[in-house]
N, C-alpha and C positions, 0 to 999 in steps of 0.2 A: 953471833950477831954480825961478826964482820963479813962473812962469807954470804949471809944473809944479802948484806947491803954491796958486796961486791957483784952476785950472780942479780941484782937488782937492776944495776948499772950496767952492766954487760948486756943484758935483754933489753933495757930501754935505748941503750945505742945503737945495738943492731937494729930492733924493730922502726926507730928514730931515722938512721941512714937508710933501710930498706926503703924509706917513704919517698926517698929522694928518687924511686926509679919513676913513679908516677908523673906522666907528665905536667900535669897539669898543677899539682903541689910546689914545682920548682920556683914558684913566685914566693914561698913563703921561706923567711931566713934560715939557715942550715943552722942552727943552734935550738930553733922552738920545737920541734919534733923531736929531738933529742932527748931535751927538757920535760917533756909531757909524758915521753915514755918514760925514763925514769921515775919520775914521780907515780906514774899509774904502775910502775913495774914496783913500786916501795908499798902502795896502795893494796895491791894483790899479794904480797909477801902480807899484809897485815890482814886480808882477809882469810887467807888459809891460817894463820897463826887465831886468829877469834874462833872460825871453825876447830879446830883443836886437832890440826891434820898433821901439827907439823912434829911429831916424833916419831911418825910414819916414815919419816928418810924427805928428801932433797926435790924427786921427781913432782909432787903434786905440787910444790911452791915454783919450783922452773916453769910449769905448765901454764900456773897461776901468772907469775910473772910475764910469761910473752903474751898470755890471754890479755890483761889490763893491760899491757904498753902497747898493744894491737887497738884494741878497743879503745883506747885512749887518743893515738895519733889518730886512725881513723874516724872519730871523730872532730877532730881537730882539720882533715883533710877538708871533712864534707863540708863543713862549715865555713872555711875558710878559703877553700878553693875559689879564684876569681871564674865570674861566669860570664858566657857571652852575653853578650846585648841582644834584645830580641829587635829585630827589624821593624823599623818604627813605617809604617802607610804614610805614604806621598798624601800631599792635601785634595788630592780626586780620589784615592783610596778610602780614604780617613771619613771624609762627607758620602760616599758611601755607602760602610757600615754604620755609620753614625744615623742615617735617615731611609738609608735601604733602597735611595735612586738612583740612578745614572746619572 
């Protein structure tokens, strides 16, 4: 169990601090990617153990492990990455498309 929940930990910080190369992710605090992967990296340790994988040896639960903390933070990316503003039409732009004249 405890090797279990250390190789858990170890895949959701890597995968966690890996997030931090993306640029655009850097707005979000160095501690919640971290967190999300661990947890999704405890998550996938539990789903290989329901499937009944895990007397099979160590490799399908590590895989499983970086699988959900991947899966995990990147969602957590997509979601939460700020996005640009779209360019908002000047008031001769705006009237128009809004009416279709000059």
């Amino acid at each position: 169990m405890l090797v279990v929940l250390a190789s858990a930990v170890i895949a959701g910080v890597s995968i966690g601090l890996a997030s931090r190369l993306v640029p655009s992710w850097r707005s979000a605090p160095t501690w919640l990617p971290v967190v999300i992967g661990v947890m999704a990296a405890l998550a996938g340790s539990l789903a290989v153990r329901a499937a009944g994988v895990e007397p099979a040896g160590s490799e399908p639960r590590i895989v499983m492990q970086l699988f959900f903390a991947a899966v995990g933070v990147l969602t957590m990316g997509a979601t939460g990455a700020p996005r640009l503003p779209r360019a908002r039409p000047t008031s001769a732009e705006g009237h128009e498309q809004r009416t279709g004249l000059r």
